[in-house]
C-alpha positions in Angstrom: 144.0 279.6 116.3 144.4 279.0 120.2 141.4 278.6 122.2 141.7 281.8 123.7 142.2 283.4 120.8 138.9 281.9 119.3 137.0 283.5 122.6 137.6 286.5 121.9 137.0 286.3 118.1 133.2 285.0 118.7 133.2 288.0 122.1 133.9 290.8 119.3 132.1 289.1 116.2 128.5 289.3 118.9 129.8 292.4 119.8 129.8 293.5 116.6 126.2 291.9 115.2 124.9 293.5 118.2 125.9 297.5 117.3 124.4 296.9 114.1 121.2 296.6 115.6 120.7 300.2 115.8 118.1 301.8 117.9 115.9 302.6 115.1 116.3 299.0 113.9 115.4 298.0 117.3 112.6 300.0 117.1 111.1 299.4 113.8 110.8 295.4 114.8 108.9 295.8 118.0 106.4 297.8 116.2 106.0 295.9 113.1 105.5 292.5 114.5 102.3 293.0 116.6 101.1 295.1 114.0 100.9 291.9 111.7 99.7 289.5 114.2 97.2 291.6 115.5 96.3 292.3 111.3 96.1 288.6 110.6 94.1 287.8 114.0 91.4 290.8 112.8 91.0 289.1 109.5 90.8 285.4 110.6 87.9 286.7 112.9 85.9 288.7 110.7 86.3 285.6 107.9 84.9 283.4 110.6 82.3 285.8 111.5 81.3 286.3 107.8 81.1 282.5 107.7 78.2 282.3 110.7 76.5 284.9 110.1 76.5 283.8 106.0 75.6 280.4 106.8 73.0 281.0 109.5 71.3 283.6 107.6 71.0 280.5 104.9 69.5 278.2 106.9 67.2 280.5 108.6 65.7 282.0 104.9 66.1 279.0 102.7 64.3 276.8 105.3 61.5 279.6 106.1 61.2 279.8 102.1 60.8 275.9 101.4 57.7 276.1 104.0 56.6 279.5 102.9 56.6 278.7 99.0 55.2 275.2 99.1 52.3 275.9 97.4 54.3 277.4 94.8 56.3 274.1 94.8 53.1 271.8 94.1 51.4 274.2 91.8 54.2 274.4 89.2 55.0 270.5 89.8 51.3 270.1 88.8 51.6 272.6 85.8 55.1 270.8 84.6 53.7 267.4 85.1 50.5 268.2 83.0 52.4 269.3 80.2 54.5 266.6 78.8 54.2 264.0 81.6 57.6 264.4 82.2 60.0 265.1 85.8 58.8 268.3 87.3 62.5 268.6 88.6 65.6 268.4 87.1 68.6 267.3 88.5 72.1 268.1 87.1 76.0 268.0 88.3 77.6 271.4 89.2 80.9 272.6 90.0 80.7 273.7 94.0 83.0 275.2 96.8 86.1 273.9 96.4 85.6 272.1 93.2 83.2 269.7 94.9 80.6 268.8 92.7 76.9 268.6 93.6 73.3 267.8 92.4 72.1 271.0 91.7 67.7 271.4 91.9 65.3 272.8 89.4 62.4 272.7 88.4 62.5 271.5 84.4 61.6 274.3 81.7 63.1 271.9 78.7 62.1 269.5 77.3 63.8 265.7 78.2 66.9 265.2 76.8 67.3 268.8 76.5 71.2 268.6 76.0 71.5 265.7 73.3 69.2 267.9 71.7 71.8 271.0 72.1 74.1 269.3 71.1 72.3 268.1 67.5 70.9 271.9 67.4 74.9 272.9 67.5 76.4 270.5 65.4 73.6 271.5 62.6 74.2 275.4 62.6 77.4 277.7 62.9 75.9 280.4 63.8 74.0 279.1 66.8 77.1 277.3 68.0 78.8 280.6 67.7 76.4 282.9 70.2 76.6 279.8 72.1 80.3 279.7 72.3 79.9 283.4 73.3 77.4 283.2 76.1 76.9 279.6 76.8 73.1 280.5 76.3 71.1 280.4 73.3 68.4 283.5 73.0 64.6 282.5 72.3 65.8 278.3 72.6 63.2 276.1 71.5 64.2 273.6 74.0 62.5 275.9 76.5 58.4 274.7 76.8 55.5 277.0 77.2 55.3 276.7 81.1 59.8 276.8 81.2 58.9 280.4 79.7 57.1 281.3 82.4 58.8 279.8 85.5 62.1 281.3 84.4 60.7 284.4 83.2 59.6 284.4 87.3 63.1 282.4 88.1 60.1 280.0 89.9 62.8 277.7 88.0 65.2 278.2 90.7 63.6 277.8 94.0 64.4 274.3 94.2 68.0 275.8 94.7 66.7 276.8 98.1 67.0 272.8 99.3 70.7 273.1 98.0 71.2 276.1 100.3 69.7 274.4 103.0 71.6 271.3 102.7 74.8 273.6 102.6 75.8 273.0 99.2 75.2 276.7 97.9 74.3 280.0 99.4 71.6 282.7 99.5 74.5 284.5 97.4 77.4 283.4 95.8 79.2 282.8 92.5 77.0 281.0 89.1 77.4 277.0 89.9 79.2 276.2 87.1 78.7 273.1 84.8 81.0 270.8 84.9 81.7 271.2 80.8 82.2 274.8 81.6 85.4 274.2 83.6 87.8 274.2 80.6 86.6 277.3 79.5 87.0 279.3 83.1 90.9 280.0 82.9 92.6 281.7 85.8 89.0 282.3 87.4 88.0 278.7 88.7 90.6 278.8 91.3 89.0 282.2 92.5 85.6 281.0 92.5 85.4 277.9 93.6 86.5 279.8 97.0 82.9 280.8 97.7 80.0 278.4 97.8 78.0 279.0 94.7 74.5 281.1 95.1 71.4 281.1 94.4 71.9 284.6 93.1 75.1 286.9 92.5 76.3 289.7 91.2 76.4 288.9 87.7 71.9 288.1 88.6 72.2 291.7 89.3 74.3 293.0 86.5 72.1 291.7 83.3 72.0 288.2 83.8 71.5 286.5 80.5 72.4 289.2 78.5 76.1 289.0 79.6 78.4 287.1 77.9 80.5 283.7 79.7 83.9 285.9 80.2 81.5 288.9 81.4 80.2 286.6 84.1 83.5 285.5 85.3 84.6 288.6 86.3 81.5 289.3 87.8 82.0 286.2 89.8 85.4 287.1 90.7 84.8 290.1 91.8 82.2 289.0 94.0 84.2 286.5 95.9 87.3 289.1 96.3 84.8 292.0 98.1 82.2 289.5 99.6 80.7 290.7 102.6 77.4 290.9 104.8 76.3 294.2 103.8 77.5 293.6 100.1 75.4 290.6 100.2 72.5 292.3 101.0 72.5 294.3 98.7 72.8 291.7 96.2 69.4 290.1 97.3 67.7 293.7 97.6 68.7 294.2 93.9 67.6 290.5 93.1 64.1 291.0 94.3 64.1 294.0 92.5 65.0 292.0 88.9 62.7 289.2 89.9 59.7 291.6 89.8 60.7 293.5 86.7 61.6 290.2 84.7 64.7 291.8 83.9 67.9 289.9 82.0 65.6 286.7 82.5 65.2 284.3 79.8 
């Protein structure tokens, strides 16, 4: 092919990409384009927005709480303390945002070496080890002591967890922190939850606590961190307040 002749092949092969661009074609790109940058800029700002807001409200409440609840703090390290001369808090890995793990804070309502004792109480009887296999909870555990009863009846149990939200490692409201055992057991779920900072209390607090089984709370958990939101989290910690002074779910 000449040179010439190549010319005027690539003039009529661009004259003929361009009429296939039709008016409506035309068209349908200018308006689809902004539509989904304008779309994705909305979301990125209301995430981000969500974020402050979620973590401000955190440090504002958790740190108002700690100074707030202190006597509560002494009072049931005192009551702990007196009983079996053991830690008043205890201290244990969990699975956090991200997969990062972290020291989780309670205040102990077992007795020491609560999970080599588990583990004896699981090998020795099936049917325990099944209802534990079911809701990674045992119902009425003796491992619990006479002043754990109490505290967690009250969740006083968890308000360590406020130093944790403070510290940024959980939230006001989140997903359960996980133990790190229970990661094998989580499926498809741990990649959804682990996109949220675990809480201090959640939807599956809300929605019968220990009486759900382990796969019951997962989807609660996913759920959660697919329609999270400011208004839905308040309404998670309006409903929490209201289990905390019934006692209900708690164990």
């Amino acid at each position: 092919m000449g040179i010439q002749e190549e010319e005027n092949y690539k003039i009529l092969s661009f004259e003929t990409n361009v009429k296939l661009l039709t008016d409506d074609s035309i068209d349908n790109i200018v308006k689809f384009e902004p539509s989904i940058v304008t779309n994705t800029q909305n979301i990125g700002f209301k995430d981000k927005s969500y974020a402050f807001f979620k973590r401000a409200f955190d440090i504002v409440v958790s740190g108002t709480a700690i100074v707030l609840l202190s006597p509560v703090f002494l009072a049931t390290t005192i009551a702990i303390r007196s009983q079996d001369k053991g830690p008043a808090f205890f201290i244990q890995q969990r699975i956090g945002k991200n997969g990062k793990v972290f020291n989780l804070y309670k205040f102990r309502s077992m007795k020491e070496n609560a999970d080599k004792i588990l583990f004896e109480m699981l090998k020795n009887d099936e049917e325990l080890a099944k209802e534990y296999e079911m809701y990674k909870k045992i119902k009425d555990d003796p491992r619990i002591t006479s002043v754990g009863k109490f505290i967690r009846r009250t969740s006083i149990d968890e308000l360590p967890q406020l130093i944790n939200v403070f510290k940024g490692e959980m939230s006001l409201v989140g997903p359960r922190p996980y133990l790190l055992r229970e990661k094998a057991y989580m499926g498809e779920a741990y990649n959804t939850i682990i996109e949220s900072k675990p809480g201090l209390t959640g939807l599956w607090q809300v929605s019968g606590r220990a009486r759900t089984t382990f796969d019951e709370r997962l989807e609660y958990d996913k759920e959660y961190v697919e329609s999270k939101g400011a208004f839905y989290d308040m309404g998670i910690l309006f409903k929490t307040l209201g289990s905390v002074v019934k006692g209900d779910g708690a164990e």
